[in-house]
DOKESE-53005 format. One record per residue: residue number from 1; residue in three letters; chain; x, y, z of N, C-alpha, C, CB in turn. Coordinates in steps of 0.001 Angstrom, whole numbers. Glycine has a CB too. Example, Ala and Ser with C-alpha at 12.3 -4.5 7.8 and 13.67 -1.06 7.14 Angstrom:
// residues 2
[site 1; ALA; A; [13190; -5690; 7800]; [12300; -4500; 7800]; [13200; -3300; 7800]; [11308; -4473; 9046]]
[site 2; SER; A; [12850; -2250; 7080]; [13670; -1060; 7140]; [12900; 30; 7870]; [14084; -598; 5725]]
// end
This chain:
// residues 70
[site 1; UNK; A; [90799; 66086; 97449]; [91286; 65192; 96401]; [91263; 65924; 95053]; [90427; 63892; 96339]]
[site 2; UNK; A; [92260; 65978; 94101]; [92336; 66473; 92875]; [91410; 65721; 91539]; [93802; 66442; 92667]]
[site 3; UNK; A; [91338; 66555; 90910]; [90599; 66092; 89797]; [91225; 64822; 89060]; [90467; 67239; 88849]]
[site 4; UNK; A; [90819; 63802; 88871]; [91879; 63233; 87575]; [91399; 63222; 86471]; [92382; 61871; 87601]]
[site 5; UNK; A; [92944; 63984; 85760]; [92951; 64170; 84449]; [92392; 62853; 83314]; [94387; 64555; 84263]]
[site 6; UNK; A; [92276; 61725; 83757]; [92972; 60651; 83077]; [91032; 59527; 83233]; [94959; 59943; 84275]]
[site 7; UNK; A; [90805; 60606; 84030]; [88773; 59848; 84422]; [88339; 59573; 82826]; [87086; 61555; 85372]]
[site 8; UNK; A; [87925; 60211; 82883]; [87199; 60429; 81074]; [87786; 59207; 79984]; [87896; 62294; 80193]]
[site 9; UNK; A; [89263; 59153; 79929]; [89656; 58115; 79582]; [89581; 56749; 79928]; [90405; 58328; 79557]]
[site 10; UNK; A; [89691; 56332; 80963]; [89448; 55152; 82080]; [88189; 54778; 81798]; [89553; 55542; 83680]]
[site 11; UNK; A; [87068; 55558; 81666]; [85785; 55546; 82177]; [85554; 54945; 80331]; [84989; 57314; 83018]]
[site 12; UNK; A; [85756; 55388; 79112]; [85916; 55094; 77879]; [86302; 53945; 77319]; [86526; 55774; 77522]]
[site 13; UNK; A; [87657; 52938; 78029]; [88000; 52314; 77996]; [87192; 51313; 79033]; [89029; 52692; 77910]]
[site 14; UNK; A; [86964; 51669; 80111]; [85777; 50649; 80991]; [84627; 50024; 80125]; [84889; 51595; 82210]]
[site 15; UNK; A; [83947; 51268; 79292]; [83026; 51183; 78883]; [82971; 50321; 77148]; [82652; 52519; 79129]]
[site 16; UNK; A; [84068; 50027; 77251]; [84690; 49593; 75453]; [85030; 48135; 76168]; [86567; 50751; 74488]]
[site 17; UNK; A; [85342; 47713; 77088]; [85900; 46545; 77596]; [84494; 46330; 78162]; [87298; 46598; 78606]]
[site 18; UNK; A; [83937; 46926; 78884]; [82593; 45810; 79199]; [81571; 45667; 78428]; [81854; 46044; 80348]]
[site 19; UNK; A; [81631; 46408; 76820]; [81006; 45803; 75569]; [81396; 44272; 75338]; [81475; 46657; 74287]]
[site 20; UNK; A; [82881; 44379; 75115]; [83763; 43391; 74453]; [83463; 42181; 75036]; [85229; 43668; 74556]]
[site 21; UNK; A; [83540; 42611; 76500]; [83273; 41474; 77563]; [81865; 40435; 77590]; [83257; 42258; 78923]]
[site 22; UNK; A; [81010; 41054; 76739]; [79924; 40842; 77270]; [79253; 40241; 75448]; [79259; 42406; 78259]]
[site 23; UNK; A; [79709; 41159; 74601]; [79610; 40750; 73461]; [80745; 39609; 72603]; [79493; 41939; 72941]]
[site 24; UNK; A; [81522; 39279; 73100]; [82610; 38311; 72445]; [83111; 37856; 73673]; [83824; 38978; 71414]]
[site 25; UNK; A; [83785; 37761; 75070]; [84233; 36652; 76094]; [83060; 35749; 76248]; [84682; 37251; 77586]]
[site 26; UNK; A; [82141; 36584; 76864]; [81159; 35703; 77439]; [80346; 35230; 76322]; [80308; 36370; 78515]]
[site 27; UNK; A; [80621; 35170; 74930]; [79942; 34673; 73834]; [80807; 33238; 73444]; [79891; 35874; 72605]]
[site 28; UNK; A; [81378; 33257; 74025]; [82440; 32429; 73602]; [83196; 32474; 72063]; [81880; 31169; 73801]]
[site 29; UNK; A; [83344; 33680; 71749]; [84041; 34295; 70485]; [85270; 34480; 70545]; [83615; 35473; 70100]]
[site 30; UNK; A; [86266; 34360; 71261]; [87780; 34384; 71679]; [88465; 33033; 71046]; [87949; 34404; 73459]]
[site 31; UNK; A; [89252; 33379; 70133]; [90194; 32221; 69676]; [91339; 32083; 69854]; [90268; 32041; 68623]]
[site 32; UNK; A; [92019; 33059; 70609]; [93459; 33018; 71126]; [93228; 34638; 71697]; [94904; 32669; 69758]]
[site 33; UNK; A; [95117; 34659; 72263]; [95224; 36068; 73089]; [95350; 37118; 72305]; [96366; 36190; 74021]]
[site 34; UNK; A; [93980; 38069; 72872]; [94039; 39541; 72206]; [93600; 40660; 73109]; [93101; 39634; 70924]]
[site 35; UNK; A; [94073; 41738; 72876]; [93830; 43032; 73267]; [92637; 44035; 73400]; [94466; 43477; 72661]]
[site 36; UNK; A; [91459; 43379; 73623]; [90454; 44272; 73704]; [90329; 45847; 73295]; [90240; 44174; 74827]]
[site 37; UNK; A; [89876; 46434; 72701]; [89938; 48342; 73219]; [91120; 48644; 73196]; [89451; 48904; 74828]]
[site 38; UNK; A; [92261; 48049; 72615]; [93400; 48303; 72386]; [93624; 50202; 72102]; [93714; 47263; 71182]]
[site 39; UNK; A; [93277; 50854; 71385]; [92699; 51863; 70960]; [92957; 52841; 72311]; [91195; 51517; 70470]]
[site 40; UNK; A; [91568; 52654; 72664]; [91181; 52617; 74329]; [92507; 52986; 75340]; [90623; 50882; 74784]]
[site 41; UNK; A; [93218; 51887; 75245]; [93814; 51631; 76613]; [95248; 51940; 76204]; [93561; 50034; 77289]]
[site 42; UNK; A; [95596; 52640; 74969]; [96309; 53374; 74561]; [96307; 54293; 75059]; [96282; 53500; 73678]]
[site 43; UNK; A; [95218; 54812; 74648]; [95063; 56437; 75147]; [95031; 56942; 76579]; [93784; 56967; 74672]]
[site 44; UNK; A; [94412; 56200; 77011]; [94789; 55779; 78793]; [95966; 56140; 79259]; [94856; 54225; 79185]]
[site 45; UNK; A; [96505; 54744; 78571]; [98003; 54730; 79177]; [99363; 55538; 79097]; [98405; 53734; 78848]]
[site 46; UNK; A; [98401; 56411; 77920]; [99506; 57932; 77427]; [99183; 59132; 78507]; [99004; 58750; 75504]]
[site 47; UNK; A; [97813; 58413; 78998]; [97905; 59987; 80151]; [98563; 59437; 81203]; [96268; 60791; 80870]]
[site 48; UNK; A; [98383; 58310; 81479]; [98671; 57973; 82915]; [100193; 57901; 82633]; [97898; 56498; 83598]]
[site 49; UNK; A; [101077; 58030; 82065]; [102370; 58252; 81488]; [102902; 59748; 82379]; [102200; 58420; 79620]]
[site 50; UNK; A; [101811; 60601; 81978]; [102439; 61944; 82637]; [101815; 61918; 83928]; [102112; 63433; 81834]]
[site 51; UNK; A; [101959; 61556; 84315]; [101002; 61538; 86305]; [102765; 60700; 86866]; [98540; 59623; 86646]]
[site 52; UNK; A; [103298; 61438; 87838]; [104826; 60760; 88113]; [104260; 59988; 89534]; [106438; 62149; 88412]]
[site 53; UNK; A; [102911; 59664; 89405]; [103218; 58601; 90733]; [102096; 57168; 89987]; [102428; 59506; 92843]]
[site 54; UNK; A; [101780; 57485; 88879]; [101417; 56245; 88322]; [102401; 55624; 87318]; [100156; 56409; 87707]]
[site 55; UNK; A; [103148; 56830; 86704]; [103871; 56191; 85197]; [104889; 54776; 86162]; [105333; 57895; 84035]]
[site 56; UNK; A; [105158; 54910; 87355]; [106365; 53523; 87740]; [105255; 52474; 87194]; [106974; 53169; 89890]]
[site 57; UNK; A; [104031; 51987; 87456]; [103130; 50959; 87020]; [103498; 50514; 85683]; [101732; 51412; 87042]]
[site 58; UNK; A; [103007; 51122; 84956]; [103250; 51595; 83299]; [104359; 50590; 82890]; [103872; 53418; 83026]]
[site 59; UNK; A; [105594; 51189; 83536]; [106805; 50827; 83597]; [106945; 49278; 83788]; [107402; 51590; 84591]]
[site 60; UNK; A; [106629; 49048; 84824]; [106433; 47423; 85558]; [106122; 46863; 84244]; [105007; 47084; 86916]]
[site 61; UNK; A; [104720; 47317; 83774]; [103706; 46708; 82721]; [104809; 46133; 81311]; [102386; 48183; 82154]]
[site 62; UNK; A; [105539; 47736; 81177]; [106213; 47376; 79774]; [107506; 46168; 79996]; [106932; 48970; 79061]]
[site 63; UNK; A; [108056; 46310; 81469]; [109072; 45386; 81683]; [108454; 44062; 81872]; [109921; 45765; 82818]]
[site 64; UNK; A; [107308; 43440; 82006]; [106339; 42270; 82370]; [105847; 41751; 80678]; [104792; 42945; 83534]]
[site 65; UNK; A; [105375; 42566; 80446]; [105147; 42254; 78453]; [106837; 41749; 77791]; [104568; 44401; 77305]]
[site 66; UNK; A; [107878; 42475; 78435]; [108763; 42003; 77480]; [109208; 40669; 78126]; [109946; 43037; 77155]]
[site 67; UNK; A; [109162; 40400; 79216]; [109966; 39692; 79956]; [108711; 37874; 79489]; [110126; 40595; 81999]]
[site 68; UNK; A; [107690; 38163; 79439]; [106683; 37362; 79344]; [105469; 37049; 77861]; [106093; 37878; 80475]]
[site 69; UNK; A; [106872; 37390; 76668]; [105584; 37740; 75272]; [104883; 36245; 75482]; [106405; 38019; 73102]]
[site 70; UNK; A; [103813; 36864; 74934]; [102525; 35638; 74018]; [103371; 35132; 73343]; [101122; 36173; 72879]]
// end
């Protein structure tokens, strides 16, 4: 199995979302829909962009956000 490039990031963003999760969902601090680690899951999603057997996901994602805004 190959290394993934894209661990380190994932693992950053895991770790920024199960703050969030734990310090504001489960606090009951949420007042409408938002983006957690936004930041985060940027940077993520710019690697997983160049990987040609994940970017179709990506894709789905951006056609599902437009098709479905908040």
């Amino acid at each position: 199995m190959k290394d993934d490039p894209c661990k380190v990031l994932r693992e950053a963003y895991d770790g920024c979302f199960q703050i969030w999760l734990d310090a504001e969902y489960f606090a009951g601090k949420i007042k409408g829909p938002m983006v957690p680690c936004e930041a985060e899951l940027k940077t993520y999603h710019e690697c997983l962009k160049t990987d040609p057997h994940r970017a179709p996901y990506l894709e789905n994602l951006e056609k599902y956000k437009k098709d479905f805004p908040r």
